[in-house]
ROBA-619153 format. One record per atom (N, C-alpha, C): residue in three letters; chain; atom name; x, y, z. Coordinates in steps of 0.001 Angstrom, whole numbers, plus 500000, padded with zeros to 6 digits. Layout:
<Ala, A, CA, <X, Y, Z>>
...
This chain:
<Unk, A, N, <602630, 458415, 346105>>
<Unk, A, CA, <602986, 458028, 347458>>
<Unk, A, C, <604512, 458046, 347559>>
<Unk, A, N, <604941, 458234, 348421>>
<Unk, A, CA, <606491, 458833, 348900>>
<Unk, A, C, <606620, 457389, 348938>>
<Unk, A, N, <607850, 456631, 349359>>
<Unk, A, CA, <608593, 455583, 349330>>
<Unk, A, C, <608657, 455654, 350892>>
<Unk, A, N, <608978, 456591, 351636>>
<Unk, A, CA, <608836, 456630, 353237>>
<Unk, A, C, <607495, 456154, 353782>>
<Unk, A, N, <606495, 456751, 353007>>
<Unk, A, CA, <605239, 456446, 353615>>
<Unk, A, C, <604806, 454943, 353185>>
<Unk, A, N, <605318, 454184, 352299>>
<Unk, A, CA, <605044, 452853, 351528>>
<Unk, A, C, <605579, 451905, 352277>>
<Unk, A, N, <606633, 452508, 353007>>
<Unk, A, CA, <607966, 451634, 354371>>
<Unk, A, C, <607271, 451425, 355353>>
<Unk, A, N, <606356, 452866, 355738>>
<Unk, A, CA, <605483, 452890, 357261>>
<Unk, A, C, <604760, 452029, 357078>>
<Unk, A, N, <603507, 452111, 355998>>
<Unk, A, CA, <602429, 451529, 355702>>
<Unk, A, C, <602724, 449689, 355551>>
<Unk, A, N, <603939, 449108, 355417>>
<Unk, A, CA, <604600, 448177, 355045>>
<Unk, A, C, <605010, 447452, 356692>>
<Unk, A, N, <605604, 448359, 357448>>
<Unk, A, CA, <605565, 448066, 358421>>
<Unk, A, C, <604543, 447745, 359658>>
<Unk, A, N, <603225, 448605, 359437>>
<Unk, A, CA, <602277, 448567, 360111>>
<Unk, A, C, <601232, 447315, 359551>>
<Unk, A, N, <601262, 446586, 358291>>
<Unk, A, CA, <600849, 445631, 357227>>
<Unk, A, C, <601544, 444429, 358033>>
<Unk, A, N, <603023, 444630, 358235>>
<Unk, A, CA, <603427, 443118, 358585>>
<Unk, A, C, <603357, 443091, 360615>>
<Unk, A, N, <603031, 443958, 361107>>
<Unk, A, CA, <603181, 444020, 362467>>
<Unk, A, C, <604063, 444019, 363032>>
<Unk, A, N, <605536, 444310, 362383>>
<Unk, A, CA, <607011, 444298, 362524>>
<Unk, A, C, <607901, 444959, 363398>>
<Unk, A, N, <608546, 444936, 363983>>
<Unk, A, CA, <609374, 445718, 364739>>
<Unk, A, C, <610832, 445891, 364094>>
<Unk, A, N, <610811, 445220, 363039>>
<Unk, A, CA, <612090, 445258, 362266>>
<Unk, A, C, <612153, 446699, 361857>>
<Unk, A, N, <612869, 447220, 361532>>
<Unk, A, CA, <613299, 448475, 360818>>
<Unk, A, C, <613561, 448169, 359315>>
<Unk, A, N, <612394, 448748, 358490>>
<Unk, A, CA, <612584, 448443, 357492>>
<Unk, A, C, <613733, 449538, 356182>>
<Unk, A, N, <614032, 449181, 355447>>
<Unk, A, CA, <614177, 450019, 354654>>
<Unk, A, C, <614461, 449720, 352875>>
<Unk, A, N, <614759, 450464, 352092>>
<Unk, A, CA, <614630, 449897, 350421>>
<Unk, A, C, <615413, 448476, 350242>>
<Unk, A, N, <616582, 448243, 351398>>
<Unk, A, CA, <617668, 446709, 350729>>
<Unk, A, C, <617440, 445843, 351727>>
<Unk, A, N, <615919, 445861, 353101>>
<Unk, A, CA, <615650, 445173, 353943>>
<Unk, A, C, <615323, 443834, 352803>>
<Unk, A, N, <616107, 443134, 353125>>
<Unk, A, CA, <615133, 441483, 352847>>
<Unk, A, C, <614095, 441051, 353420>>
<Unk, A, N, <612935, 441350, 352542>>
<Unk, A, CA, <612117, 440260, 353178>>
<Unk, A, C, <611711, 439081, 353425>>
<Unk, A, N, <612472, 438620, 353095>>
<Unk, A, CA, <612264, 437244, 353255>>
<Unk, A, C, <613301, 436696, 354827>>
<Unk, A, N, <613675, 437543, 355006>>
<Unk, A, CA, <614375, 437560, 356957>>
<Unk, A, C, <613596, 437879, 357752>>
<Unk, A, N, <612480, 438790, 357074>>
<Unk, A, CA, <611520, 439204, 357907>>
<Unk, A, C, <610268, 437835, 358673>>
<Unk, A, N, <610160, 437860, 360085>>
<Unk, A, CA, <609150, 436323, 360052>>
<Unk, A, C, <607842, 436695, 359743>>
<Unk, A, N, <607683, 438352, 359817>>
<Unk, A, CA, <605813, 438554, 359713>>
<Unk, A, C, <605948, 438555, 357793>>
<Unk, A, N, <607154, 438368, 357208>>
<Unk, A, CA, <606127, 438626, 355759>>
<Unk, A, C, <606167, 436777, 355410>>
<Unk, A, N, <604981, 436722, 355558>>
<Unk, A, CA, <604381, 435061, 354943>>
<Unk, A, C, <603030, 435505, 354090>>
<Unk, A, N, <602346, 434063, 353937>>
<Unk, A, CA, <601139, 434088, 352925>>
<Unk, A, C, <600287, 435302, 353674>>
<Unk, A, N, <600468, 435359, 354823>>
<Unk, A, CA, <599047, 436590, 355357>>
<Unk, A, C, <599624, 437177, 355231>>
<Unk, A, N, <600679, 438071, 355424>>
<Unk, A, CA, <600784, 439269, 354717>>
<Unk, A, C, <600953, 439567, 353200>>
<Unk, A, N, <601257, 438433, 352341>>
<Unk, A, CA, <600839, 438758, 351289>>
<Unk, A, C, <599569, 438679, 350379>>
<Unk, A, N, <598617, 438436, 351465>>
<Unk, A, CA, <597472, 438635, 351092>>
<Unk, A, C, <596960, 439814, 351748>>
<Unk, A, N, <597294, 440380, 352335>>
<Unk, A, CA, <597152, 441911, 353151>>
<Unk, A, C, <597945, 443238, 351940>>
<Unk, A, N, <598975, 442509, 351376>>
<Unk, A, CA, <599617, 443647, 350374>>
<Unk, A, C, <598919, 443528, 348620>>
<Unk, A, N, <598055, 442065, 348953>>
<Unk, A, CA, <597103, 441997, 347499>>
<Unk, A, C, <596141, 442806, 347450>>
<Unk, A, N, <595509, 443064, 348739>>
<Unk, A, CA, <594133, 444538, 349413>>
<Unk, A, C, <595014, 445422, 349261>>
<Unk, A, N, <596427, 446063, 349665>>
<Unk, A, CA, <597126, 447070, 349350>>
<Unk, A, C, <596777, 447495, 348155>>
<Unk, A, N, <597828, 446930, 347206>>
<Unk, A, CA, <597505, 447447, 346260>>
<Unk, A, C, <596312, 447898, 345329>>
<Unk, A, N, <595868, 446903, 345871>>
<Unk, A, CA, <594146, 447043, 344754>>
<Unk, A, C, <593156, 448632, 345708>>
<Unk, A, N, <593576, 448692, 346827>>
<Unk, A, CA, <593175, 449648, 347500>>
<Unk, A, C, <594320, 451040, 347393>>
<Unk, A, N, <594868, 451047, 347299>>
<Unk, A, CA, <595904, 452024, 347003>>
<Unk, A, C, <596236, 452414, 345505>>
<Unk, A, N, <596521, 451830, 344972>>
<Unk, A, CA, <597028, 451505, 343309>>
<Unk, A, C, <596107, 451160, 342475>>
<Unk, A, N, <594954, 450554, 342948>>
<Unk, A, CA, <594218, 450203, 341410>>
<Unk, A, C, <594734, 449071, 340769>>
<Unk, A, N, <595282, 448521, 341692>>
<Unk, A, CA, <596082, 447198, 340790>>
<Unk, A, C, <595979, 445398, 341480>>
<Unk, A, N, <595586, 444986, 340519>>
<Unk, A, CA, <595319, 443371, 340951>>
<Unk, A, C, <596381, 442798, 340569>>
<Unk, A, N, <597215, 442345, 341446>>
<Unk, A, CA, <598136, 441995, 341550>>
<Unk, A, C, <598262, 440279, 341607>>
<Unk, A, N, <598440, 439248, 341169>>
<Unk, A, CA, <598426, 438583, 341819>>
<Unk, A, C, <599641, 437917, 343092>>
<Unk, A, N, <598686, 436872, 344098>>
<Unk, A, CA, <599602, 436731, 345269>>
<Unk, A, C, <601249, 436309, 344676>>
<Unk, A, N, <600883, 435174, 343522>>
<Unk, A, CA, <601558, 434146, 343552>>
<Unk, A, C, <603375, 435795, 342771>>
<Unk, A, N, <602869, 436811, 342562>>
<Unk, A, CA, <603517, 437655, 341834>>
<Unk, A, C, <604532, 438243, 343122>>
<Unk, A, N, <604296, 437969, 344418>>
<Unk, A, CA, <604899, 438456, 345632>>
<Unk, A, C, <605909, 437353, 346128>>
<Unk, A, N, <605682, 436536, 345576>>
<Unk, A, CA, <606610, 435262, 346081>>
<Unk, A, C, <608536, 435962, 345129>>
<Unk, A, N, <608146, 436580, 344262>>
<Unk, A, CA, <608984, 437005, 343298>>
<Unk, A, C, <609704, 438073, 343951>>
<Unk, A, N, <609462, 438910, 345114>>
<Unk, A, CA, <610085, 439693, 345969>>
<Unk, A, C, <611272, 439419, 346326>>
<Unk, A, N, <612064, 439886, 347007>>
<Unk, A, CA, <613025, 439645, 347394>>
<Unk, A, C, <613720, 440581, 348820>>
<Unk, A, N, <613222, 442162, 347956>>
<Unk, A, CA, <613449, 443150, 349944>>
<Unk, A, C, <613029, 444557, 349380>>
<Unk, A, N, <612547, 445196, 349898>>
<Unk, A, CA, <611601, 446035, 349924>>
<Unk, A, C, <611772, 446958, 348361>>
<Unk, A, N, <612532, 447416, 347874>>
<Unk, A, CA, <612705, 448186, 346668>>
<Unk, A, C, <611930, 446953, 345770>>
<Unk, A, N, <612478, 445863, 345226>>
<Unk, A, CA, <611437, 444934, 344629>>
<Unk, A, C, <609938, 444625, 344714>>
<Unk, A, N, <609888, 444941, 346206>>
<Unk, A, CA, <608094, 445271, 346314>>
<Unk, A, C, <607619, 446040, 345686>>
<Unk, A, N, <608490, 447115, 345837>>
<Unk, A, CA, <607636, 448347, 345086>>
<Unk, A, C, <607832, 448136, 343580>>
<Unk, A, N, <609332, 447883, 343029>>
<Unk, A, CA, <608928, 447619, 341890>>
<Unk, A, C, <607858, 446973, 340925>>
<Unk, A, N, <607434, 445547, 341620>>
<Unk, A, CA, <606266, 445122, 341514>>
<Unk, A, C, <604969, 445619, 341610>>
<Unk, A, N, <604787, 446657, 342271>>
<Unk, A, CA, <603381, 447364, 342719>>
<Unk, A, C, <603841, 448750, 341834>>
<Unk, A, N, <604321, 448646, 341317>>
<Unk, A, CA, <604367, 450051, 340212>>
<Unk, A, C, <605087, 450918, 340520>>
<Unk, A, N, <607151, 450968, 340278>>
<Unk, A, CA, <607639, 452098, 340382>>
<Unk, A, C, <607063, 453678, 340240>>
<Unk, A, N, <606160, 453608, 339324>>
<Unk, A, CA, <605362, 454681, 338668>>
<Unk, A, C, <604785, 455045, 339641>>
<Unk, A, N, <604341, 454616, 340880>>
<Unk, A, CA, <603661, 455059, 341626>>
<Unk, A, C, <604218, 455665, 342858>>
<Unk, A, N, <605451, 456011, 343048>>
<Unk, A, CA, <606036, 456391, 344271>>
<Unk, A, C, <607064, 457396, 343310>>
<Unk, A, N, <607193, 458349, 344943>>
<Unk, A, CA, <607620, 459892, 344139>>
<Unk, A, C, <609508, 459306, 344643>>
């Protein structure tokens, strides 16, 4: 998965109008809370193959760290 398409899919996940991008903080963001990080725990396990746990998203910080967490390995 491209890193562009992980931004879209990220954006359409939190219902955002923010403009996201790799050094967006999320934690400025108001839609990323516990429901969306339980919406990016179905992400991954639906996308990635990976069980993630929630409490592992609190560890985020702005969008490149997401992904790091959900598997650099997995984006081109």
């Amino acid at each position: 998965m491209t890193k562009e398409k992980f931004i879209e899919d990220l954006s359409d996940l939190l219902e955002t109008d923010v403009e996201l991008t790799l050094t967006t903080n999320l934690k400025e963001v108001e839609e990323y809370d516990s429901l969306a990080i339980m919406g990016l725990v179905a992400y991954a396990d639906r996308n990635f193959g990976k069980k993630i746990p929630g409490e592992k998203f609190g560890e985020v910080t702005d969008v490149q760290s997401l992904i790091d967490i959900l598997g650099a390995e997995n984006f081109e």
